[in-house]
Structures are given as C-alpha cells and as structure tokens.
C-alpha positions as CSV (number, residue, x, y, z in Angstrom):
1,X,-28.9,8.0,25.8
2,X,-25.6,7.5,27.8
3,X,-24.4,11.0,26.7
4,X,-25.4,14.5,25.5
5,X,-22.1,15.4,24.1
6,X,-19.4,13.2,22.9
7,X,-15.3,14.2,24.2
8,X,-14.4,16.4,21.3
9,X,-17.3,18.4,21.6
10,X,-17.4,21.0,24.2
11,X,-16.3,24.5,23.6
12,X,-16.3,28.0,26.0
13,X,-19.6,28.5,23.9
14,X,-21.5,25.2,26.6
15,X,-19.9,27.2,29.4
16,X,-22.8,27.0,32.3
17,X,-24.5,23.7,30.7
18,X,-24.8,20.7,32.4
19,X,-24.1,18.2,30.1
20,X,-23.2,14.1,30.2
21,X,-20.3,12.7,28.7
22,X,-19.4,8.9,28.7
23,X,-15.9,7.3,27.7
24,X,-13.0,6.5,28.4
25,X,-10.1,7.5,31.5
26,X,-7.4,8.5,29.5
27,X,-4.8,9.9,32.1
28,X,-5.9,10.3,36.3
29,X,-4.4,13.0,38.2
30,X,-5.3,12.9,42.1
31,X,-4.3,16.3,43.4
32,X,-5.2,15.1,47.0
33,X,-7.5,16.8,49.5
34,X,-10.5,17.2,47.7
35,X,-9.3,17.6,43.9
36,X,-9.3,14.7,40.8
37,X,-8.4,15.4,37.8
38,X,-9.0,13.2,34.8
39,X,-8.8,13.3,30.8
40,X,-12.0,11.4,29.9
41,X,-11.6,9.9,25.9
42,X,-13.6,8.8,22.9
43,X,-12.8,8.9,19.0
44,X,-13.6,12.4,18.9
45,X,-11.2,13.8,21.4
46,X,-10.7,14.1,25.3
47,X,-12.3,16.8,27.6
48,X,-10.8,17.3,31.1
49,X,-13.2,16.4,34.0
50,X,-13.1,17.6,37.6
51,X,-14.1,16.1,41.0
52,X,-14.8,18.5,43.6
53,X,-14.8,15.6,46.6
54,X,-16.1,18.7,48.8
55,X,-18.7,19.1,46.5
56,X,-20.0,15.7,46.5
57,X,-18.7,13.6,48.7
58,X,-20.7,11.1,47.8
59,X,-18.7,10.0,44.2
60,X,-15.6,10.5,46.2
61,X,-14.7,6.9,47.0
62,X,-15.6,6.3,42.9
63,X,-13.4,8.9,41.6
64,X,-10.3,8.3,43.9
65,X,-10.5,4.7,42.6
66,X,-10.2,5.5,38.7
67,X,-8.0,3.8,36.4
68,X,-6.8,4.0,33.0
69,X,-9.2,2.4,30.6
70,X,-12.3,2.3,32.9
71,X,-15.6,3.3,31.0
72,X,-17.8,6.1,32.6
73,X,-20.5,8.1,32.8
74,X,-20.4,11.3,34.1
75,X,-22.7,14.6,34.2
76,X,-21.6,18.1,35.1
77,X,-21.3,21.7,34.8
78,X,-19.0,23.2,31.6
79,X,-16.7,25.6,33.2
80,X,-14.1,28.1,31.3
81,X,-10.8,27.1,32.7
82,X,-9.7,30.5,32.8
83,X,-7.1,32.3,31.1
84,X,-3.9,30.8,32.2
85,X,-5.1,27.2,32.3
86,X,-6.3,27.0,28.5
87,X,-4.9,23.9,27.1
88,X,-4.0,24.9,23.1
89,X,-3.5,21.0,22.6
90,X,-6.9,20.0,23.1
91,X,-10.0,21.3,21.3
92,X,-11.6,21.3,24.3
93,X,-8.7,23.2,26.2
94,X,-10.8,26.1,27.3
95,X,-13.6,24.4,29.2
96,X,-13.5,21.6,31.7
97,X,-16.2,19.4,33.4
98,X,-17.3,20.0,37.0
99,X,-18.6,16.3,37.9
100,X,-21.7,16.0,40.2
101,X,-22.6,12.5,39.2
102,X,-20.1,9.4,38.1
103,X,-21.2,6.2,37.2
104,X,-18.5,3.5,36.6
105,X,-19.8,1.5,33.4
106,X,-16.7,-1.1,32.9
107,X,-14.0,-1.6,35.0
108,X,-10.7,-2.1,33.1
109,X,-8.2,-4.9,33.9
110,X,-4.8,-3.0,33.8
111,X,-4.2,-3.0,29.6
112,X,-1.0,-4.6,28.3
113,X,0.4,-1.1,26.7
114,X,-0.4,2.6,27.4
115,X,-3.5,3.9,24.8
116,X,-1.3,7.0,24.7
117,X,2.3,8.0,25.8
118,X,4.8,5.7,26.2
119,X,6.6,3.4,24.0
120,X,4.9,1.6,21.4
121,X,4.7,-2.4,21.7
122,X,5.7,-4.9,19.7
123,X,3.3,-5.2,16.6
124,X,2.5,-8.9,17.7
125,X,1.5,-7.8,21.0
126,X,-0.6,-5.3,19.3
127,X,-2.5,-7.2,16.8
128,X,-3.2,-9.8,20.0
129,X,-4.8,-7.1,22.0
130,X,-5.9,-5.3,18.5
131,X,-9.1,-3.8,20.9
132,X,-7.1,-1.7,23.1
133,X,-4.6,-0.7,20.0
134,X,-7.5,0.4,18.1
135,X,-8.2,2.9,20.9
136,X,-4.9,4.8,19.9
137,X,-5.9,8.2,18.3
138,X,-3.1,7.4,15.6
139,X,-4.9,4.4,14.2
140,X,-8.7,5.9,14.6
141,X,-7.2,8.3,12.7
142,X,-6.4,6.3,10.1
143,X,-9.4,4.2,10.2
144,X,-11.3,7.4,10.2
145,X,-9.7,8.4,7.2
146,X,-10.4,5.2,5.5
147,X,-13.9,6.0,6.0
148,X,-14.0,9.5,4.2
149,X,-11.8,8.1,1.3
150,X,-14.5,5.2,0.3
151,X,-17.3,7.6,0.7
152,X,-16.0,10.1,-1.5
153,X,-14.8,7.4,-3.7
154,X,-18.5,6.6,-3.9
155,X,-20.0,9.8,-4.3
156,X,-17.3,10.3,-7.4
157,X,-18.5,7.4,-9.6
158,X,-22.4,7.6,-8.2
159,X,-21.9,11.1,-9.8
160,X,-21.0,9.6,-13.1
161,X,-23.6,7.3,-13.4
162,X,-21.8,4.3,-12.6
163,X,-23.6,1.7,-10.7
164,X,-22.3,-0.3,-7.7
165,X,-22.8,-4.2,-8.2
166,X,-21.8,-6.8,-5.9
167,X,-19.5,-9.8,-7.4
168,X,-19.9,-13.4,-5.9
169,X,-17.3,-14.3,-3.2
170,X,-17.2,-18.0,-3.8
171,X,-16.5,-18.4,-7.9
172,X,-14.4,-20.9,-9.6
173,X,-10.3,-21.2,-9.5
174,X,-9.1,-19.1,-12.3
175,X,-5.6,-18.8,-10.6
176,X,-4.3,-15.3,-11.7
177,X,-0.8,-15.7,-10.5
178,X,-1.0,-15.7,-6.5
179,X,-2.7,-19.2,-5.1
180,X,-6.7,-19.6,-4.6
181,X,-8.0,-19.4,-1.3
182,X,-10.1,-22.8,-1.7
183,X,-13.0,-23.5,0.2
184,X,-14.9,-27.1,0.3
185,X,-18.0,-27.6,-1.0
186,X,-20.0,-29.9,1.8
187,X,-23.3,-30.3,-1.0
188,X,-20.5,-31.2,-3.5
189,X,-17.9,-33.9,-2.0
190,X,-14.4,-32.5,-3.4
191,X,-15.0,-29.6,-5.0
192,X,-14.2,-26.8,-3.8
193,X,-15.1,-22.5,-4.4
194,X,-12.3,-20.0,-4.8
195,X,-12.1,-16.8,-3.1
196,X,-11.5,-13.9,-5.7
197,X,-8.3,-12.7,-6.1
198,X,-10.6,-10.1,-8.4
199,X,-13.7,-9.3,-9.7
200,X,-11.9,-9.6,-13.2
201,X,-14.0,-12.0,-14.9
202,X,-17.1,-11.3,-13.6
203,X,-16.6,-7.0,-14.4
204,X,-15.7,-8.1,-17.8
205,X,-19.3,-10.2,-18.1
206,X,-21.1,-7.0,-16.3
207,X,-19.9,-5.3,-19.4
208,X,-21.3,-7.8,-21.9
209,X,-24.6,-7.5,-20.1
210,X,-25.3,-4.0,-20.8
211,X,-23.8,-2.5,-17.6
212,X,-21.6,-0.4,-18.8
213,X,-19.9,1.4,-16.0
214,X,-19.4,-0.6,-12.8
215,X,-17.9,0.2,-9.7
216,X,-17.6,-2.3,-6.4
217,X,-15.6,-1.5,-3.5
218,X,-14.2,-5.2,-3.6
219,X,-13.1,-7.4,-1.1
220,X,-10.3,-10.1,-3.0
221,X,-7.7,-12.8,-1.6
222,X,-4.7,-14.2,-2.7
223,X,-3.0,-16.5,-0.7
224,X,0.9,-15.1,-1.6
225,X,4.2,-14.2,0.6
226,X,3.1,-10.9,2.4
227,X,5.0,-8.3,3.3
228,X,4.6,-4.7,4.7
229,X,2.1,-3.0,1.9
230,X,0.4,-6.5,1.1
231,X,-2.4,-9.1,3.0
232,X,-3.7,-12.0,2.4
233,X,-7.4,-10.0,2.3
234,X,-7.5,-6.9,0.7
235,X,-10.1,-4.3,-0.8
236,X,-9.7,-2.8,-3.7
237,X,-11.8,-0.3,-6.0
238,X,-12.9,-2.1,-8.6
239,X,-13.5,0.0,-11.6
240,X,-14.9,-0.7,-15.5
241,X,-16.2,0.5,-18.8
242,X,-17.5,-0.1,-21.8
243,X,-17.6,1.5,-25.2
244,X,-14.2,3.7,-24.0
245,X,-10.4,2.9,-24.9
246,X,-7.4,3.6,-22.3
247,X,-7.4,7.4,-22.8
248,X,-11.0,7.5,-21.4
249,X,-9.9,5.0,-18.3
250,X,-7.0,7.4,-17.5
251,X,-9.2,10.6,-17.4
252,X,-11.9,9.1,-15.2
253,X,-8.8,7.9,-13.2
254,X,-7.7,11.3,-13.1
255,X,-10.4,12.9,-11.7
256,X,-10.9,10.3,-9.2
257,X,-7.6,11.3,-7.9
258,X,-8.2,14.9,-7.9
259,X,-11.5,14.4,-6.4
260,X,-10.2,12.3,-3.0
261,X,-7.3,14.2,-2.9
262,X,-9.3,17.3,-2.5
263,X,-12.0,15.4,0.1
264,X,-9.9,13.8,2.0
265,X,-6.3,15.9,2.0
266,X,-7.7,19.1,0.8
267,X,-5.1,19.3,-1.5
268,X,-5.2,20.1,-5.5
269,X,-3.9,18.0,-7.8
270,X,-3.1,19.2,-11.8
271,X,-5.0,16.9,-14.1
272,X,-4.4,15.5,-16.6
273,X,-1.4,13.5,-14.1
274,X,1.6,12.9,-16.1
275,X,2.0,10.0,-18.6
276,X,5.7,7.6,-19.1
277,X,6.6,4.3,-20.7
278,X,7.3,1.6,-19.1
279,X,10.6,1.4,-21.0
280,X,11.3,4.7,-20.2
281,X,10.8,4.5,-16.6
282,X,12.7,0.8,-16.8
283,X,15.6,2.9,-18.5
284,X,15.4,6.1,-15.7
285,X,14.8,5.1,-12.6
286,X,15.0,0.9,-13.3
287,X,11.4,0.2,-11.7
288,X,8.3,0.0,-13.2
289,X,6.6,2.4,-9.9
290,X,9.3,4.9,-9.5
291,X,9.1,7.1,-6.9
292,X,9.3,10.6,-8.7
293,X,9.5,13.1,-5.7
294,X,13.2,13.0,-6.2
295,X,15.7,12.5,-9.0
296,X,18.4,10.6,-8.8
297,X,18.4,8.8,-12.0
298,X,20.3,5.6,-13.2
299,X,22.7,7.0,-16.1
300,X,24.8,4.3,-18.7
301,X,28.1,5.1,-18.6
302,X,29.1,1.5,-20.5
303,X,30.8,3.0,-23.6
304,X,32.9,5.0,-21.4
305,X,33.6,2.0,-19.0
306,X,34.7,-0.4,-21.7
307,X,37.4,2.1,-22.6
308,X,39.0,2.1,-19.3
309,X,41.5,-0.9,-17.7
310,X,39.5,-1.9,-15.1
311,X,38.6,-5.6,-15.7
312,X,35.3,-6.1,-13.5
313,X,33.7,-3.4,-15.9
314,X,35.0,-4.8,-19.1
315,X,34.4,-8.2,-18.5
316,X,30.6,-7.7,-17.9
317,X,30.3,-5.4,-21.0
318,X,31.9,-7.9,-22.8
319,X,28.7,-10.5,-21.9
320,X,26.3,-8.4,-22.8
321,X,25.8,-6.6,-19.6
322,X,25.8,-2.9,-18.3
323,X,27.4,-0.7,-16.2
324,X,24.8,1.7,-15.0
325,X,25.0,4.3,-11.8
326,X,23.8,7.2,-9.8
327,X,24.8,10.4,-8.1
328,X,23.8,10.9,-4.9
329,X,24.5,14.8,-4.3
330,X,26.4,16.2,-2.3
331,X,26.8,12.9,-0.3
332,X,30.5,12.0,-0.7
333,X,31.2,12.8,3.2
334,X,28.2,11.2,4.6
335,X,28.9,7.7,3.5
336,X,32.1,6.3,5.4
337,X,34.0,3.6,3.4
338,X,33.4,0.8,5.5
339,X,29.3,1.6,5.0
340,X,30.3,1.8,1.4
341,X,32.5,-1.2,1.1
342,X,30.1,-3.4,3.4
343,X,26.9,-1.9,4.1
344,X,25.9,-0.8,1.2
345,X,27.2,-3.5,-0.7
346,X,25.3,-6.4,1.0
347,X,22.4,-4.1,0.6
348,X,22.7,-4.3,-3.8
349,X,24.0,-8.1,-2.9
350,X,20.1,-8.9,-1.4
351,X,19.2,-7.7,-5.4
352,X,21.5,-9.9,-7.1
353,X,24.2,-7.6,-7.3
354,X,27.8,-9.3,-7.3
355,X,29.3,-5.7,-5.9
356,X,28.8,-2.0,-5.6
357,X,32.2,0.3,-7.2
358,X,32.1,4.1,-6.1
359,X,34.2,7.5,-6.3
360,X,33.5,10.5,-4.9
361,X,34.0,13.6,-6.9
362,X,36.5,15.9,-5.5
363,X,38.9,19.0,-7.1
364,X,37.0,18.0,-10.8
365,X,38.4,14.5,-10.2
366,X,37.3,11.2,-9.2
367,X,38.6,9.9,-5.6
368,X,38.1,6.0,-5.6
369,X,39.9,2.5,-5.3
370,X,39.5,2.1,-9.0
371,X,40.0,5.8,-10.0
372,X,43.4,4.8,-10.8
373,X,41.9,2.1,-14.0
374,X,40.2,5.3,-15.7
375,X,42.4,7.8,-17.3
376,X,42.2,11.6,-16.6
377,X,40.3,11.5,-20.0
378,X,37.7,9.0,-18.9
379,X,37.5,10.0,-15.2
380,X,36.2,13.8,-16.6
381,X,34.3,11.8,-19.2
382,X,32.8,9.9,-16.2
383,X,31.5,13.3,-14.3
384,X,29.7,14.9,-17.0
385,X,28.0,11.6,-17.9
386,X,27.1,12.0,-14.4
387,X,26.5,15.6,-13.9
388,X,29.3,15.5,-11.0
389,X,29.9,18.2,-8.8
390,X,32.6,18.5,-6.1
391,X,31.3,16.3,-3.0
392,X,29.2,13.9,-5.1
393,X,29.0,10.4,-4.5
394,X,28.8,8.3,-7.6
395,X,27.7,4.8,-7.4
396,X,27.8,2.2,-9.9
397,X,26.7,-1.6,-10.1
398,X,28.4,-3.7,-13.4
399,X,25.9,-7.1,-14.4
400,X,22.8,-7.9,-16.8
401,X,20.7,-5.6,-17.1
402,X,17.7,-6.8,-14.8
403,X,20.1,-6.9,-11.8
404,X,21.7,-3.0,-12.4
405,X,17.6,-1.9,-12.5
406,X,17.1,-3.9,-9.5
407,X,20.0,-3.2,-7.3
408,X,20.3,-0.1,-8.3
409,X,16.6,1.4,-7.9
410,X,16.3,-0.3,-4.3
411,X,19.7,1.5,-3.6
412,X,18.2,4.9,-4.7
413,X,15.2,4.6,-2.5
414,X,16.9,3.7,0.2
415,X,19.5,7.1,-0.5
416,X,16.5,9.6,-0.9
417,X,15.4,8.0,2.8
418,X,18.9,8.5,4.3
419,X,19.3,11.5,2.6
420,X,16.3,13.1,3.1
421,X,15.5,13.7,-0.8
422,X,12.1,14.3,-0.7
423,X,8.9,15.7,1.3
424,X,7.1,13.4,3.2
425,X,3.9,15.2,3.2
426,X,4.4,15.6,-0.8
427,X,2.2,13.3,-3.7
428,X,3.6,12.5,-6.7
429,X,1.7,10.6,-8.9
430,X,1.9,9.4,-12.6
431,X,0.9,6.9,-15.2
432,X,2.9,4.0,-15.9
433,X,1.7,2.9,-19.9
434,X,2.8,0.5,-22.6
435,X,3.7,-2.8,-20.6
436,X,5.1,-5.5,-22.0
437,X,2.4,-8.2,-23.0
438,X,4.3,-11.0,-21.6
439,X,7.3,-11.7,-20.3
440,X,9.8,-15.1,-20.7
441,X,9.4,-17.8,-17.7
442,X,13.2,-19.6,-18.2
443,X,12.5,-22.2,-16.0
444,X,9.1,-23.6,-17.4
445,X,10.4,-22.1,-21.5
446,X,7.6,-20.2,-22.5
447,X,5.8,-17.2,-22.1
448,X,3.6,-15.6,-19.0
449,X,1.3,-12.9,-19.0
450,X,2.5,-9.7,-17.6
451,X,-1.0,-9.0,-15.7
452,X,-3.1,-11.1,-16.8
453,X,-4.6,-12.7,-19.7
454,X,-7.2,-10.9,-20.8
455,X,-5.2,-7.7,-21.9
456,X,-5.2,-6.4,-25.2
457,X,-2.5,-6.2,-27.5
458,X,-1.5,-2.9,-28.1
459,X,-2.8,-2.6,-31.9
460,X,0.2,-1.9,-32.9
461,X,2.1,-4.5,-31.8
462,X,-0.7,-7.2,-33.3
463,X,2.3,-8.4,-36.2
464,X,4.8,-9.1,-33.6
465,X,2.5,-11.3,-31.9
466,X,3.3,-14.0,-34.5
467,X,7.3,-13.2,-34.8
468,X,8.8,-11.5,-31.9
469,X,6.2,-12.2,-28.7
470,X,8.3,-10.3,-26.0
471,X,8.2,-6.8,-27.9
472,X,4.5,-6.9,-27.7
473,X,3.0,-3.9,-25.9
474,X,0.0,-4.6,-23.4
475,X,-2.3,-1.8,-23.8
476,X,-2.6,-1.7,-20.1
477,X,-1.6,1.1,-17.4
478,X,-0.4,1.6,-13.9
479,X,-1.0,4.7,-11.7
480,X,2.0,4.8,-9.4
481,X,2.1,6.7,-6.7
482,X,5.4,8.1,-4.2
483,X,6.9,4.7,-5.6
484,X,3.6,2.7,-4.9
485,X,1.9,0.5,-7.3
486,X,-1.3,2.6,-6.5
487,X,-3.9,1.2,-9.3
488,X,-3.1,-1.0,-12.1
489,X,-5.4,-1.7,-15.1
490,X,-5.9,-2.9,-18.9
491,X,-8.1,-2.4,-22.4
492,X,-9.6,-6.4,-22.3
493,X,-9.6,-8.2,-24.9
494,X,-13.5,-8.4,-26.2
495,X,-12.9,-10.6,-29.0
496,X,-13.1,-14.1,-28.2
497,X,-10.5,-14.9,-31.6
498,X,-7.7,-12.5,-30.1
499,X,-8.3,-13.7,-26.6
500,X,-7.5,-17.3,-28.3
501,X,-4.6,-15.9,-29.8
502,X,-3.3,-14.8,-26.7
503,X,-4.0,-18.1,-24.6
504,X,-2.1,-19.9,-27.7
505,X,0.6,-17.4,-26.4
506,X,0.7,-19.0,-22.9
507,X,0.5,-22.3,-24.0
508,X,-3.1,-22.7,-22.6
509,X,-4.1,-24.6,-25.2
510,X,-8.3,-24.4,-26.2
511,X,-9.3,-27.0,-24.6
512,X,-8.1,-25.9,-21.3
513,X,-9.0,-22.4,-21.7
514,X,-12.2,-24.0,-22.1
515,X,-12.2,-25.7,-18.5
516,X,-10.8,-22.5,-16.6
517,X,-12.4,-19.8,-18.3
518,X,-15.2,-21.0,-20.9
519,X,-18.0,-18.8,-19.3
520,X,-16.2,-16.1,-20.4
521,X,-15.0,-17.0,-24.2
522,X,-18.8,-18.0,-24.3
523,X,-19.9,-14.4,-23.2
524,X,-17.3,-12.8,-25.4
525,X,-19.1,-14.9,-28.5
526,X,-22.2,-13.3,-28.0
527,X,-21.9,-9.7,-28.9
528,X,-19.0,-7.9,-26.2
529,X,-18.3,-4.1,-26.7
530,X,-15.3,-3.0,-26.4
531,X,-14.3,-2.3,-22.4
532,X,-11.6,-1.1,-20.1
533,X,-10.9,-0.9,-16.4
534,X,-8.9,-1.0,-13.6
535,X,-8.4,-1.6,-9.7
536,X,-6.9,0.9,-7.2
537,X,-5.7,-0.9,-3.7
538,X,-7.8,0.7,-1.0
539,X,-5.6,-0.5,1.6
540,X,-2.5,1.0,-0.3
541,X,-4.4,4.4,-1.1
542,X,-5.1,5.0,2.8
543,X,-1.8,4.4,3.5
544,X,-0.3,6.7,1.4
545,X,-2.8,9.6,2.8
546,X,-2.0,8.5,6.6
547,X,1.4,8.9,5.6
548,X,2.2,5.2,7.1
549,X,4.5,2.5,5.4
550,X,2.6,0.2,6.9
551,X,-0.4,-1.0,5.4
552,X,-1.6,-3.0,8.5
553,X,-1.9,0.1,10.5
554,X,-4.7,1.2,8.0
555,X,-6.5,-2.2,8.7
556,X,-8.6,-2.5,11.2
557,X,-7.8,-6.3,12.0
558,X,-5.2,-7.3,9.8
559,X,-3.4,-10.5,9.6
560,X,0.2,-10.8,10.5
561,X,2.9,-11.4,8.1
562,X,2.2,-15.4,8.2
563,X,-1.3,-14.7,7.1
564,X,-2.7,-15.0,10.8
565,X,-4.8,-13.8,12.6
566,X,-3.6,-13.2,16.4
567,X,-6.5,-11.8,18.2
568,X,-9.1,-14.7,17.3
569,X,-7.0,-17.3,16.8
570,X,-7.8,-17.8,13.0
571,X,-6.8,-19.9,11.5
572,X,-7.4,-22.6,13.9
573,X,-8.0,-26.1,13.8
574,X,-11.9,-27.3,13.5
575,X,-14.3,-30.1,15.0
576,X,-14.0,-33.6,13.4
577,X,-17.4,-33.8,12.4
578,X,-17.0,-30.4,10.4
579,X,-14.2,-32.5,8.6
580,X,-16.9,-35.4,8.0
581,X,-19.1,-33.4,6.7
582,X,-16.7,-32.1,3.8
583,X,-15.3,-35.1,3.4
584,X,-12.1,-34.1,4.1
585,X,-9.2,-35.5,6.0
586,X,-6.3,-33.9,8.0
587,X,-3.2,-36.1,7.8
588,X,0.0,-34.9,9.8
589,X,3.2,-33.9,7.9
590,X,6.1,-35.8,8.3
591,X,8.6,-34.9,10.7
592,X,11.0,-33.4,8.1
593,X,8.3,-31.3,6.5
C-alpha cells in the first residue's frame, strides 16, 4: 500500500505514530532556511505536512521543488501542533506531519484553474479539464453525496422486498415525447435500437410476469433542448407495483422520502407529505410544481377589474381572458419604476405576457399610473382582494389564462429570489394529483397525452371520455419538490380494451398501436394485474440535497448544454469503414442549413 492513513484521518489521538500519507499538494508554503510547509489533499480532507530540511537534508531539493497538484508519497511522525497553532478549519487542525521520507509520484503540469481559492472558471473550461474540477471538495461533495443517496435508496426498497432488475438499453422506438437516441443495427442493414427514454414498457411487462415490485436505478436518454436541471443522459429511480392503486404508490413514496432525507440530510420529514390538485395548484400558484416554501399566491381580481375604466383590463375580460396578480410584501420601495416599467416587464414578456400593470399600496390607497382608472371604491376593493398592506407591491398581468399562470408564476419565483422569501436550506415537498388525461395540440387538432399513454383514466372520469375528452382526470401524480418536478408517476392502464380506448383518443389508430407497441397490448391480453409506479430523477434529487441549481454539478461528466461532451471529444466524427459496415452514409448539409 501507498498509504497508512488517508488526509482526513489523523487526529491528536496518532500523535507519536509514524504514518504514510499519499495525495495531493494543495497549497506550498516555503518559510525559507530550513522550513516547508505544505497542505497535502485527498477526498477525505487535507493534513498539513512539515519539512525539516535540517532534519533531512536529503528530501530537501524534492520538497523546495513542490507544486500545486503534484502527487506524493510521504512518511512521518504525527506531531500535536500545539495550542496556539490548532487549525479549527481542518479536521486534522491539531496534528501535523513531520516528513522524513518524500517520494514525488506525478509531477503536475501547472492546472488551468486553482483546485481551491480563487475564482471559479468558466463552466466550459471546466467540463474540458472535468479531471482537475472533480478534485474541487465542492463537487466530491456532491458526488459523495450522490453515492449515500442511491445506497440508501437501495437499502429502502431491498427492505421491502422489492427486487432490482435490469431493463435492456437498446429496445425499440416508442417515442414518448422527447426524440429517440437511435443507434444502427450493423447485423440488421437500416434498422436501428433506441435508447430508453424509460424503463416504461418493459416495468409494466415485469408486472405481468409475476414480479410485482421492481426497482432499477435506471440509466434513460432523450435527445431534447437541455437546459440547467436537464441532460441528454440521465438516471432515474425507476419504481413499480402491482396489485396496489395510487394511494399505496404515494405511501411507499412517502417513506422513501422520509427515509433519504433522514440518511442522507439527517433531517425528519412528516409523512404522510401533503396532497393538492392539479387545478388547485394551476389556480394558486399557476404551475403544476409550485414552489411552496413561500406564499405569494396569484389572486383574480377580474370582477373587480371589469368594473373599472381602464381599457387594457376590460378589453381582455371581454375575450375571455383574466386579470390575475400578486403581492409581493412589503416590496413597494425595493422595485424602482424603471425596473418595473422595463425590467420586469420584458421578464413576463419572455412568458407571453403583452405587459405587466402595478401600484403600490400606500396611506390605504393605491399609488400607480393607472390608479387613477379605478375608483376609490374599487381601489379599496382591489387591496382586500389582495390582502394589501401599506408598502406592498401589487403586480398584475391582463391575457388568456395560460399566459397570466405562466408569466405570472415565473415572476413569483424570480420575487421570492430577490426578495429573499424563503430558506435555502428548507424542503418543502408535496404531491401534485389529478392531471389532466390529455391536453389539446392546436396545431396538429387533436388530442396528446399529458404523460404518457399508458395512464389510467381516473374512474371517474371514464363517461367523459366519450363527450368532453379534456375534463378527463389522469389518475397519475407528481411529487414536487422546492418548485422541482422531483418524481412523476401514473396507475397504468392493465386492460388492453381501455388502453385501446385511450390510443383511439390520440388518434393512434389499432393498427399502429400495433407496430409501436404490440408487445405490450399482447402482454396486457394475457392476464395483467392491476399496477402502478413511478420515476424520481436522481440527478434532480441530488441537486436539491447539494443545494445546487445546477444539475451538471451533481454529474460527474455531464454534457454541456448542446448535448456534448468537452473532455473526450464525443460526439465526434468516426472511421469510414465503421460507416460501411452500418451501411450508413454521411452527406454534408447545405450551406444554408
């Protein structure tokens, strides 16, 4: 072995053992005459080492010629610093490493960026030298953490009696939504294998077989616009049952949560976690993943707004829209007009918005551009609509109703930031029920599934299915988490007639349902129990713990926001004869493509 100890390890208790410690030179401090000082580093921490050149002058030429980022090995006496040198920073701060023998392992080239201090590079720069940037103690940590969470996620379900099964990687296109990754087939000229965007189909036929509780910690792809909490390749925790119905789903759920929370935060979380529509929460806060560590809620003040003269507001009531707001507290001083008028504006603009109206609430009355449209009647109407208070800020956004949910929500998230609305540090997490089936596509006239196609109905909703499509209820669920879309999941259809009914919905008509997913109608005609699941993003969960907002710094070689990969290269082109062989051929895009 290289080592005895690893660099988080030593405490006063190893005082007088000679010990050998390999890593990493952290920081070098040469305190001239016969003194070096240096912080030696691995993933568990830094211990101080000494050179005594007049002990040794043998390693003094080695030491003197230390940089950062050279790997050593070097073996020594633990010494107690003494009182007034104790480090509280370090868990090694009391002791430090009298050197008698160094051996230089690697010599470092000088790194692009500083391990630790300094300022932090560009993230491009960083994924290209991703080997040095995983050195940083901030993103072991979170790689570290990573770990713990899908080993206690593990030692949850294997507690259960669920059992972990591997799902094929290369399966057949059954595009979900996002685009297939496609790969070539060489032993079958132009066809091709998809790369899961889920386990879906293949959980669902587990279930059939016999194995009723599954678990896989899933790798999936979806080749889609990305963006900061989304990759190309994910992993998820891919989770279903049979013989339950939702209820059961969200209790297993729920003490999932209070189980990794405990593990990996130490924190205790009140089961059963609280349960919303998604109409409510579309009504509330206008998003279907609300973040509810703050309040701030979107309130309907149209009745009172179509009584007033101010046009803007009539005219969209008048089409069928509404005029919706919220009050951010106590924030009528912090917002300047011009960030109101422009800032703020173009911000609701990005969501479709076509302008943002506000008045501040001051002496019981409404200060605004527009206050002067709304009688004294409707201005007091106005404030206890809105629960105003002197030095509120009210904001309001007039259109259809998708655009005030939109524009508005976005605008409250970005307030509780600014404003500093909520704790950081704090978890709030609910359950997100009752989604609507499927939703209208305008463009292509007809219906699309709101997850995916294999959700059930809610059994209530079965009449409508034939009469009024868009009021059908999905019995399906989301677990949202400090406004994160943290697992999402669905009763499935196990009756191969209402799973018809459904495609009929979509316009997949049999015989195409057939061609894309006939191994599963045929396994749902041969005796399916009912069967429920879900999927939690693993990626998404670690973020959340890390407390990052940035789910690449949880990955430990992610892709970049154009889906590549900048420390190999991938993807990249490949050898002709690799072409040949798939009998595929690379033509160049024209000019003006």
């Amino acid at each position: 072995m290289h080592r005895t100890h690893h660099c988080g390890e030593l405490r006063r208790s190893h005082v007088g053992q000679t010990v050998t410690l390999g890593g990493w030179v952290n920081s070098y401090r040469d305190h001239g005459e016969n003194l070096v000082f240096v912080d030696l580093r691995d993933r568990y921490g830094k211990t101080q080492i000494v050179f005594n050149t007049e002990d040794n002058s043998d390693i003094d030429g080695l030491a003197r010629k230390l940089r950062r980022e050279d790997v050593v090995k070097v073996t020594g006496e633990v010494r107690y610093r003494g009182d007034s040198l104790v480090n509280p920073k370090l868990t090694t701060g009391e002791i430090e490493l009298r050197v008698h023998e160094l051996v230089v392992l690697s010599r470092s080239k000088t790194p692009p960026f500083e391990v630790e201090g300094g300022d932090l590079p560009n993230e491009e720069l960083r994924l290209k030298y991703r080997f040095i940037d995983l050195r940083r103690p901030e993103l072991q940590k979170s790689i570290i953490l990573r770990h713990h969470l899908t080993q206690a996620v593990r030692e949850y379900f294997n507690g259960l009696q669920f059992l972990e099964i591997e799902t094929p990687m290369l399966g057949r296109s059954t595009p979900e939504g996002a685009r297939d990754y496609l790969v070539p087939s060489r032993v079958h000229p132009g066809s091709f294998y998809a790369l899961p965007q889920s386990p879906q189909i293949y959980k669902q036929i587990l279930m059939v077989a016999g194995f009723d509780r599954y678990y896989q910690i899933a790798r999936c792809f979806r080749d889609e616009d990305l963006r900061a909490d989304r990759q190309p390749e994910f992993t998820q925790i891919d989770v279903e049952m049979a013989f339950v119905e939702r209820n059961d789903i969200l209790a297993m759920i729920d003490g999932l949560v209070a189980f990794v929370m405990k593990a990996v935060r130490g924190v205790e979380i009140k089961t059963p976690l609280p349960r919303y529509t998604y109409a409510d929460m579309m009504e509330r806060f206008g998003s279907d993943k609300p973040d509810l560590r703050f309040g701030m809620e979107l309130i309907d003040i149209g009745e009172i707004a179509q009584k007033s003269d101010f046009g803007v507001f009539r005219t969209v009531m008048s089409s069928g829209g509404r005029v919706r707001g919220i009050n951010a507290k106590g924030a009528a001083d912090k917002y300047s007009r011009r960030l109101l008028d422009v800032d703020l504006k173009n911000f609701v603009s990005d969501f479709g918005a076509k302008g943002l109206a506000y008045m501040k609430v001051a002496d019981g009355k409404l200060e605004s551009t527009i206050a002067k449209f709304f009688s004294e009647e409707l201005q007091q109407q106005i404030i206890s609509r809105m629960n105003g208070e002197n030095g509120d800020l009210l904001l309001f956004v007039a259109d259809q109703p998708k655009v005030t949910s939109s524009a508005l929500s976005a605008l409250r998230n970005r307030l509780a930031r600014e404003l500093k609305l909520f704790d950081p540090s704090e978890f709030s997490c609910q359950w997100v029920v009752d989604f609507p089936l499927v939703t209208w596509n305008a463009d292509e006239q007809r219906f699309d599934a709101e997850h995916h196609p294999f959700c059930q109905p809610n059994p209530e909703d079965v009449e409508l299915m034939n009469t009024d499509p868009g009021k059908v209820r999905a019995d399906s669920y989301d677990l949202v988490v400090n406004g994160y879309e943290a697992a999402s999941g669905s009763v499935r259809i196990h009756d191969s007639a209402v799973q018809q009914q459904v495609f009929d919905l979509l316009k997949i008509h049999p015989e195409e349902a057939e061609r894309r997913f006939g191994f599963l109608l045929e396994a749902l005609r041969y005796g399916a129990p009912p069967h429920a699941g879900i999927a939690l993003g693993l990626d998404r969960w670690v973020m959340l713990l890390a407390g990052d907002e940035n789910i690449r710094d949880v990955i430990a070689f992610p892709k970049t926001q154009k889906a590549s990969d900048l420390l190999t290269g991938a993807p990249s082109d490949v050898d002709a004869r690799q072409l040949k062989d798939l009998h595929i051929e690379v033509t160049e895009l024209p000019d003006d493509k």
